[in-house]
ZAZAMAR-263489 format. One record per residue: x negated, y, z negated of N, C-alpha, C in turn; residue in three letters. Coordinates in steps of 0.2 Angstrom, whole numbers, plus 5000, padded with zeros to 4 digits. Layout:
XYZXYZXYZALA/...
This chain:
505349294904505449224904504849184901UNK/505049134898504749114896504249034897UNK/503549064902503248994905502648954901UNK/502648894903502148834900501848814903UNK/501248834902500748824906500148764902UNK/500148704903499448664900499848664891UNK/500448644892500748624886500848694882UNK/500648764883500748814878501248854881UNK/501748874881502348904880502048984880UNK/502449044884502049124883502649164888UNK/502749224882503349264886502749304894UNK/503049304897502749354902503049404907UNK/503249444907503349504914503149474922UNK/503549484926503449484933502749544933UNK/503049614933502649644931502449684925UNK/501849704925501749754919501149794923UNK/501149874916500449884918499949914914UNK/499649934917498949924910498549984911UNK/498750024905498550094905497950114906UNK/497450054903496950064901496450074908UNK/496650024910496150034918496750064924UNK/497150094922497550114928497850064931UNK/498149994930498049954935498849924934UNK/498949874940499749864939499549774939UNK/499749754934499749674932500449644936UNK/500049594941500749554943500549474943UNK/501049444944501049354945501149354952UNK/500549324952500149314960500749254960UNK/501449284965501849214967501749184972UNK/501249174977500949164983500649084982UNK/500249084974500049044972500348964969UNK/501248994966501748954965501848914969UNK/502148854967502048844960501348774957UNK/501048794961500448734960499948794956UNK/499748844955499548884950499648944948UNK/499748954942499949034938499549074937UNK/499449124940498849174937499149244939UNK/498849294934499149364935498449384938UNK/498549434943498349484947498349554944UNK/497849594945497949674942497849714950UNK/498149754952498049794957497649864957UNK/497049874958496649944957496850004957UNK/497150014962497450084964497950084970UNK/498450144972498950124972498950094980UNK/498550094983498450074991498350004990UNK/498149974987498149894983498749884982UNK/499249914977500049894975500149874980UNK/500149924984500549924991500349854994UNK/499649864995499649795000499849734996UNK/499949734990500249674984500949684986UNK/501349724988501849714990502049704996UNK/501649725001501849705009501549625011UNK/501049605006500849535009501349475005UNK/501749504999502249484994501849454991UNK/501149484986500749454980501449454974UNK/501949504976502449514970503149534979UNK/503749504975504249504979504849504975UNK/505449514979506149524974506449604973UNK/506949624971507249684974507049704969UNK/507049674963506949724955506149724954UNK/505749664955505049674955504549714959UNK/504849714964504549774970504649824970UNK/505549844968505549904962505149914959UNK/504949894954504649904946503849914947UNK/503449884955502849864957502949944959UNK/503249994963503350024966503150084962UNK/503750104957503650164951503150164948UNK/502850074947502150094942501950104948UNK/501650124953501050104960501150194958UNK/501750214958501650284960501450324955UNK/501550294947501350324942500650314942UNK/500350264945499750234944499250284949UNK/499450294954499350364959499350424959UNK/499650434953499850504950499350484944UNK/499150464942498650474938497950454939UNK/497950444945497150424947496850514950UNK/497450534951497450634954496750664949UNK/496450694953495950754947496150814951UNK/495950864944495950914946497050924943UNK/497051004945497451034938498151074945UNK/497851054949498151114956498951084958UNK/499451114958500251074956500251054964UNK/500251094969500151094975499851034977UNK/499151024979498950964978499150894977UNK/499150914970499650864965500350834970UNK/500550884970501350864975501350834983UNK/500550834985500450814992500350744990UNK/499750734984499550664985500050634982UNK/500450664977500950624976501550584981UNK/501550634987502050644994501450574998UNK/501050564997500750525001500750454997UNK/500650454990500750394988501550334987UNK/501950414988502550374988502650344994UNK/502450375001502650365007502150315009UNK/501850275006501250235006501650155004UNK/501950164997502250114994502850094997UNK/503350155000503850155002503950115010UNK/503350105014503250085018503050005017UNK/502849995015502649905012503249885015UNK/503749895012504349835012505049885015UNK/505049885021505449935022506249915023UNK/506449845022507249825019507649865013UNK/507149835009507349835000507449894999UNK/507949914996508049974994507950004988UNK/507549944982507449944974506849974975UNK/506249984979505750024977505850114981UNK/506150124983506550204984506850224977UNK/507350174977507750204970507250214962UNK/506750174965506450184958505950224957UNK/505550244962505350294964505550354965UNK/505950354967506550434967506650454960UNK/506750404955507050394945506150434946UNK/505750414948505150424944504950504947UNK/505150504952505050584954505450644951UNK/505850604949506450664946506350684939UNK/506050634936505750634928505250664929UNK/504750684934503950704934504150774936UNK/504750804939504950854940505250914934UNK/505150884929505150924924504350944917UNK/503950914921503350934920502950994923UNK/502851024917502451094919501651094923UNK/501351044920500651054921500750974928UNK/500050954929499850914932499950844924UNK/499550854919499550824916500250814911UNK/500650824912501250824908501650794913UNK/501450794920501950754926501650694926UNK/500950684924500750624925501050564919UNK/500850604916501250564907501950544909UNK/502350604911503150594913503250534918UNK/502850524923502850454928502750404927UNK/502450394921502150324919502850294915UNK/502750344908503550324908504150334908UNK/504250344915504850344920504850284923UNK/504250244923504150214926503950124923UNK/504050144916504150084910504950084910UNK/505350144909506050144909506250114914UNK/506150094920506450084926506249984925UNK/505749984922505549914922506049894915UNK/505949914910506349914906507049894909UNK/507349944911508249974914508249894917UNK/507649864923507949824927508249744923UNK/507749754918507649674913508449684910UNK/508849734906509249754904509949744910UNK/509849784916510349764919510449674922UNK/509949654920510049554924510249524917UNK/509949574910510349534905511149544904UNK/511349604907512149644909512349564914UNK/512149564921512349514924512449464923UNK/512149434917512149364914512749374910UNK/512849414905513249414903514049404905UNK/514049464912514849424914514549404921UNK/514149384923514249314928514049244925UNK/514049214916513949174915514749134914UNK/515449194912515949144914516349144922UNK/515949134926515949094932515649014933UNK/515349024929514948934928515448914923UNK/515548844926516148784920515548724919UNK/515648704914515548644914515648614920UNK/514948554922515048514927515048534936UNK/515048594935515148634941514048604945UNK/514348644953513948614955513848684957UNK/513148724958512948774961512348794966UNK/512648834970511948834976511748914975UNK/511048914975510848994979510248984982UNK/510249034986509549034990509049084989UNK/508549074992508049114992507849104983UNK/507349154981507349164974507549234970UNK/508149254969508349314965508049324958UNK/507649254955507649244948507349284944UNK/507049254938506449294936505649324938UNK/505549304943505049334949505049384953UNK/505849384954505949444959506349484957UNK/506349494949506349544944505949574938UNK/506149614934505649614928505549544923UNK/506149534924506349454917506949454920UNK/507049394920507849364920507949344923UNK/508149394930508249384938509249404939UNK/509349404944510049424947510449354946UNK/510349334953510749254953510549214947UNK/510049214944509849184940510149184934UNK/510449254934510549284924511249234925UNK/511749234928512249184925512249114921UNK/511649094926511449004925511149014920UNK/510649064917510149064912510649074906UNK/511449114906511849134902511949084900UNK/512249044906512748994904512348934900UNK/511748924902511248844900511348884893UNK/511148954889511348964884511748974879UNK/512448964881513048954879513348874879UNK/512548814880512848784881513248724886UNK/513248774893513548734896513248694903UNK/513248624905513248574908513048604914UNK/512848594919512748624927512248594929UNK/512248604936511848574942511848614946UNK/510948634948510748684955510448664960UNK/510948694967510448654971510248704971UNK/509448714975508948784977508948734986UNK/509048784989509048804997508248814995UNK/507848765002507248795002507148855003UNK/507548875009507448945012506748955015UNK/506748945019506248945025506149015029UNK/505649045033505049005032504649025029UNK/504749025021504249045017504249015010UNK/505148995011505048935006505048954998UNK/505349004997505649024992505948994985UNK/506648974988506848924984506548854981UNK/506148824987505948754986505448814982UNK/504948834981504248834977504448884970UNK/505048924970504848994965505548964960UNK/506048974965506848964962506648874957UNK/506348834962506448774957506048774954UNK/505448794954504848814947505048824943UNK/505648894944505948934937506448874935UNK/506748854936507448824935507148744932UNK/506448724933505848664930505848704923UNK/505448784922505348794918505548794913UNK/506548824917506948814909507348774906UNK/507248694911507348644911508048654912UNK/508248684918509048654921509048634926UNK/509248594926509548534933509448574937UNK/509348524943509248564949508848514955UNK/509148514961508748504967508548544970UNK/508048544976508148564983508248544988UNK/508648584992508948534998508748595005UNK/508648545011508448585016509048625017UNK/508848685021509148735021509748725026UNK/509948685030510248655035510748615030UNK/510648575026511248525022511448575018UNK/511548625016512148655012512648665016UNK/512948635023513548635026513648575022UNK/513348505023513548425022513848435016UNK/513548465009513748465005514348495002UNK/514448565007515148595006515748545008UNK/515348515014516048475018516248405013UNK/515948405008515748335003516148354996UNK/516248444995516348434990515948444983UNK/515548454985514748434981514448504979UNK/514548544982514748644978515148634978UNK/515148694971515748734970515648804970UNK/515148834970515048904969514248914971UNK/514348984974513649024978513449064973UNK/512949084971512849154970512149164971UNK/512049204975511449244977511349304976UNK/510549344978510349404976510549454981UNK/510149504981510349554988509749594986UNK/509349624992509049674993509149754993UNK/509749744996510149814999510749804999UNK/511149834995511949834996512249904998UNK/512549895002512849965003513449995000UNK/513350034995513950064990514550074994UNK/514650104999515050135003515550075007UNK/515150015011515449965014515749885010UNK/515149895005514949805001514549775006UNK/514449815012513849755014513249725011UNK/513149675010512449635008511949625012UNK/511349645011510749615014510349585010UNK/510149535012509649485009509149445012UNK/508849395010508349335015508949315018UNK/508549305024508649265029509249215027UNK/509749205033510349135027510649155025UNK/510749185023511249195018512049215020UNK/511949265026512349265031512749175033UNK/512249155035512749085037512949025031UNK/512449045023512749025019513549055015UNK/513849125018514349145016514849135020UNK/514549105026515149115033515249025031UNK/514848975029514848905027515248905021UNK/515248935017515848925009516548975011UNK/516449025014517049045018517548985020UNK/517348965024517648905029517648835026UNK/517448845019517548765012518048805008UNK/518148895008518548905003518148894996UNK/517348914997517048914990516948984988UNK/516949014982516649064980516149074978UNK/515849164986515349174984515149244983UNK/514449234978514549294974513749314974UNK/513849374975512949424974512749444968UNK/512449434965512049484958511549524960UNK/511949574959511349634958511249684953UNK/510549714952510449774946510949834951UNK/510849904947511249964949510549984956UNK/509949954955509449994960509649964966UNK/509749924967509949894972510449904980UNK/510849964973511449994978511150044983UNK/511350044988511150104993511850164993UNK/512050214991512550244991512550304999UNK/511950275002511750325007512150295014UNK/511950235017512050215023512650215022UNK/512850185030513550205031513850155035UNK/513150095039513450035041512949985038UNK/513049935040512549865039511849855043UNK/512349885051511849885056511249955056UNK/511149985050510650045050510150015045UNK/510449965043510049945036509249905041UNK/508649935041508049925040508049835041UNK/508049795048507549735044506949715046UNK/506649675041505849685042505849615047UNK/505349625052505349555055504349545053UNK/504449495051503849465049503449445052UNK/502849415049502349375056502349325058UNK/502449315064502649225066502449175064UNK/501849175062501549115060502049095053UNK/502249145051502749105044503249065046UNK/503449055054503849035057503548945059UNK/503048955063502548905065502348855062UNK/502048895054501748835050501948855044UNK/501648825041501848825032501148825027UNK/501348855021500648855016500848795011UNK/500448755008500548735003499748694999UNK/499648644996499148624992498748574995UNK/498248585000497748515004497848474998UNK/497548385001497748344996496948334996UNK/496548355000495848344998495448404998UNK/495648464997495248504993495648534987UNK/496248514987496948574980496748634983UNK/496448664987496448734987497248764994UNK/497348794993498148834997497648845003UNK/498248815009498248805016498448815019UNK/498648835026499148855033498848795036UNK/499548745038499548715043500048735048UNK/500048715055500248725059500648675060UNK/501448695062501948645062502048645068UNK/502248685073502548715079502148705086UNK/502448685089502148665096501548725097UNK/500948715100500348745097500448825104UNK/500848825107500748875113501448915113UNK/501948885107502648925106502448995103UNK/503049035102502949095101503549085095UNK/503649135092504249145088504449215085UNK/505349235081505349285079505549265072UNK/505349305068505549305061505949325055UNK/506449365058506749425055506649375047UNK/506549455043506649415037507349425031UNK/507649445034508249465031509049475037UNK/509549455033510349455039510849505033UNK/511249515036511749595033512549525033UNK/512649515026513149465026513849555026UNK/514249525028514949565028515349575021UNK/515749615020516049625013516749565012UNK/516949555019517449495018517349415017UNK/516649415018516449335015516149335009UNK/516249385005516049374997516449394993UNK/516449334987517049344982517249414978UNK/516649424975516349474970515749484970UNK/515649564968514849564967514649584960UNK/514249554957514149544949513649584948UNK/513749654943513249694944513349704933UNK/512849744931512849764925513249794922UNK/514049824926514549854924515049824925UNK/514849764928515649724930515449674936UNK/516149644937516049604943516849634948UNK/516649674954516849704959516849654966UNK/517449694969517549644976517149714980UNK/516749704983516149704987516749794992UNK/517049804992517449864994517649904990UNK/517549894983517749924977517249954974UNK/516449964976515949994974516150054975UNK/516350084981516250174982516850174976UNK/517450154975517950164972517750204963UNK/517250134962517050134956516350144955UNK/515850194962515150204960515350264954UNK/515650304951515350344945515050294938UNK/515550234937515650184934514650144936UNK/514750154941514050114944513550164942UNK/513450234941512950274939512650294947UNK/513350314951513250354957513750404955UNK/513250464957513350544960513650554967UNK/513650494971513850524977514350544980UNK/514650604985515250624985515350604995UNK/515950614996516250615003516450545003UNK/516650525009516950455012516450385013UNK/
């Protein structure tokens, strides 16, 4: 995508990495949107904590932060020993893989990258082979959000009014973003629209990452607190959802996502509005077998309690305290919406009613066999 920073305009990567010093380049989103800067991550136990404290966040970003963390890991190894090699390599994976343990996109891309290293003979011919397993995966993901653009962008009409939550966009992918690639299709086709962005609480997603991008590319857009997208369904005032997902299960169509999202589908259900998911193919879980097994991470309270944002008298990023100063709170970060409250889910091969995945996982680039 491409941001304006001080009047100068510059394509950039969510992530990228940088061969030269071993290191994984990301956009400190923590920072957004009051400043821009790229982060590089040293070694793979850094990636990691770049992912679990969400320095980078998003199902395809955290993916992509994942493959390079473990190619980055795999090349930091000395010495020539395949054995060895195959422990620390077993230790770096289950290092990254634990950061974020909802998301299903840094497994699957990690797993793409172990299979590819699996046809190297020496230690140094697996290390070459995971790096670039590991550009193809970031590559594949930018590719498949330009696929979901493409046929989620004639779902947008002229004049239409749109909501999604959280941030699915170009942040919490390599380029382009899930939810995002239809709006970004359609503003390039020309066509008229307006987004709200759900703040999505309590981290606040939408109001600081979703609206920034949707500032950047100059498309219309509000935010509205995360409680008023009933008023406006009852009003009229949506016409269409389309949100991200972290976890989809090939098998059910269940959805996992931020937090919300659940009572945003069970609220356009009940208005009769259509709502739709975007996702890359990594995102598919072709393993589980209900919604209820699906991993949710609960967070730390204090994201619950108080909020971050910009002192007006130092500019520097703050935590204040919102919440009655002796309360407690839970935070789950993620709800599992059901496959009967979503219209279709908009993936890089097509757009699918959310029970048609198993049907047509070959089509999807799933192997998997049984019921």
């Amino acid at each position: 995508m491409n941001v304006t920073i001080h009047g100068r305009t510059q394509h950039f990567r969510t992530v990228s990495f940088d061969a030269k010093s071993n290191s994984v380049r990301l956009i400190e989103q923590r920072l957004l949107p009051h400043e821009f800067k790229i982060v590089a991550t040293r070694d793979f136990k850094e990636t990691a904590v770049a992912i679990r404290d969400m320095v980078v966040r998003g199902a395809g970003a955290i993916g992509a932060t994942a493959a390079y963390g473990l190619a980055q890991g795999a090349l930091a190894f000395r010495g020539e020993n395949l054995k060895k090699f195959a422990a620390h390599v077993r230790t770096v994976y289950q290092t990254l893989k634990d950061a974020r343990p909802t998301a299903v996109d840094p497994v699957n891309a990690m797993n793409a990258v172990c299979a590819v290293m699996q046809k190297g003979k020496t230690v140094e011919e697996k290390k070459s082979l995971a790096l670039a397993a590991a550009e193809d995966f970031a590559n594949e993901d930018a590719h498949h959000c330009e696929e979901i653009g493409r046929y989620g962008a004639k779902l947008i009409r002229n004049g239409m009014k749109v909501l999604t939550h959280c941030n699915a966009g170009w942040l919490a992918f390599v380029d382009v973003g899930s939810a995002t690639a239809p709006m970004y299709a359609a503003q390039a086709a020309g066509k008229k629209f307006h987004v709200f962005c759900d703040e999505t609480r309590p981290r606040s997603q939408g109001a600081t990452l979703t609206a920034w991008e949707l500032a950047q590319q100059k498309v219309s857009h509000q935010i509205i607190a995360d409680n008023a997208a009933g008023h406006f369904m009852q009003r009229g005032e949506i016409d269409l959802v389309i949100v991200g997902s972290d976890r989809t299960l090939g098998r059910t169509g269940e959805v996992t996502n931020k937090i919300g999202t659940y009572t945003k589908a069970v609220l356009a259900a009940r208005h009769k509005i259509p709502f739709y998911v975007a996702i890359p193919l990594s995102t598919i879980d072709w393993n589980l077998k209900r919604g209820f097994d699906i991993p949710i991470e609960e967070r730390s309270e204090s994201e619950v309690l108080g909020a971050w944002g910009i002192a007006n008298t130092t500019h520097k990023r703050a935590y204040v305290r919102v919440a009655n100063p002796v309360s407690g709170a839970r935070n789950p970060g993620f709800d599992v919406t059901p496959p009967e409250l979503i219209t279709g889910i908009i993936t890089p091969a097509g757009i699918f009613k959310p029970r048609d995945l198993w049907k047509h996982r070959a089509r999807l680039g799933s192997n998997a066999v049984g019921k």
